[in-house]
C-alpha positions in Angstrom: 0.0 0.0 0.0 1.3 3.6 -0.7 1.8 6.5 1.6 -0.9 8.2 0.0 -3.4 5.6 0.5 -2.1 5.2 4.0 -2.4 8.8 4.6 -6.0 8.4 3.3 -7.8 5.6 4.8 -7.9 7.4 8.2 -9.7 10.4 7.0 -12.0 8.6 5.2 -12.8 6.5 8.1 -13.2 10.2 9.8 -15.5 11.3 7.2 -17.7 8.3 7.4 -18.0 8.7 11.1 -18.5 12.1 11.2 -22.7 12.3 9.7 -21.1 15.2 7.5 -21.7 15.4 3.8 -18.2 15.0 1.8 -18.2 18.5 0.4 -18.7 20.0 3.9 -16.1 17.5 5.6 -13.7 18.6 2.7 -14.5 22.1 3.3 -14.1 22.2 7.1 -10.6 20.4 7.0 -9.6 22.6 4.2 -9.3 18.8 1.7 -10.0 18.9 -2.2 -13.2 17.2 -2.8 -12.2 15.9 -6.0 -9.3 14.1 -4.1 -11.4 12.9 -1.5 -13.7 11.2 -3.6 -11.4 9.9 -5.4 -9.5 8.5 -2.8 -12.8 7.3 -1.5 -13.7 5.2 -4.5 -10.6 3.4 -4.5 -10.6 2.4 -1.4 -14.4 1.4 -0.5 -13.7 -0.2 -4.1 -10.5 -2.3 -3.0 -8.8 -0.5 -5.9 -5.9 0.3 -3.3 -3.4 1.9 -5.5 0.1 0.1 -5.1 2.6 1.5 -7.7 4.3 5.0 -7.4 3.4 7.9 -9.2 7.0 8.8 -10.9 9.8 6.8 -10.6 12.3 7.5 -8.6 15.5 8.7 -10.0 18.8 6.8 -11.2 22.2 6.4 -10.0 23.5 8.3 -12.7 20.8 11.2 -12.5 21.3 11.6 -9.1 25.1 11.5 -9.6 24.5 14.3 -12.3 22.2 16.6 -9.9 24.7 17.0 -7.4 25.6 20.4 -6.8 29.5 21.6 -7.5 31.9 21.3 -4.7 34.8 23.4 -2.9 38.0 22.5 -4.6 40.7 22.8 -1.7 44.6 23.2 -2.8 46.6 20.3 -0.2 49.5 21.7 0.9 52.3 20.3 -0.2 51.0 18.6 -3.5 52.7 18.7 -6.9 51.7 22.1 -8.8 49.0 20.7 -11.8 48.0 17.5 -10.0 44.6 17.1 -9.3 42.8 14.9 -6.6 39.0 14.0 -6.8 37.1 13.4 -3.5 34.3 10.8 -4.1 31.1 10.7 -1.9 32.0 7.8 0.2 35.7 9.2 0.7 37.9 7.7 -1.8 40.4 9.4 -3.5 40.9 10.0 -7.5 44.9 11.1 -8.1 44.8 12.7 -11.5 48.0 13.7 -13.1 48.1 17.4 -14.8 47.0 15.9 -18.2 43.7 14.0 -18.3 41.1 13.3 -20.3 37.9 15.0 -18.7 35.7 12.6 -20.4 37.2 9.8 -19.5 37.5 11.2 -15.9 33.6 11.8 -16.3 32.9 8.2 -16.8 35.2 6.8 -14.3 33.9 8.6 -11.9 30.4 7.6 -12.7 31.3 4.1 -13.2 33.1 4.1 -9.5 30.0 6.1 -8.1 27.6 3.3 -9.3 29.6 0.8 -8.0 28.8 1.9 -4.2 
């Protein structure tokens, strides 16, 4: 069962018990009637919605919507070298010369790993 139908089967059951019409429950509790009764059909009808609405998203696009970082220089490290900090910690040593692209998908090949 979904959070939604969770989160509806109680105020239906609140409805029912409360010898109010559905538009002036709806309007009282400040609800959408047209959700109400929908929600209301699907339930008294068993149709108890069990899939999710949107899926949720990928590794990869979730990988891609995170925001830019602080770069920090580390004291001490060769001028034109480059270290990557992943999200679980581990470290990418990258000499002066790389090939961005291919840094691209090693890092999103290492990320999907975790």
């Amino acid at each position: 069962m979904t959070e939604r139908a969770k989160y509806w089967q109680p105020i239906i059951a609140d409805w029912s018990a409360s010898g109010l019409s559905q538009a002036e429950y709806c309007r009282q509790r400040d609800i959408d009637v047209g959700n109400f009764r929908w929600w209301k059909r699907q339930l008294s009808a068993g149709k108890i919605p069990n899939r999710r609405l949107a899926k949720p998203p990928s590794k990869r696009a979730r990988y891609l919507a995170q925001s830019f970082v602080e770069v920090k220089t580390v004291p001490g490290a060769l001028s034109g070298d480059y270290e990557v900090v992943l999200s679980d910690g581990r470290v990418l040593r990258l000499p002066r010369a790389f090939d961005a692209e291919a840094v691209t998908r090693l890092i999103a090949a290492v990320e999907a790993a975790c």
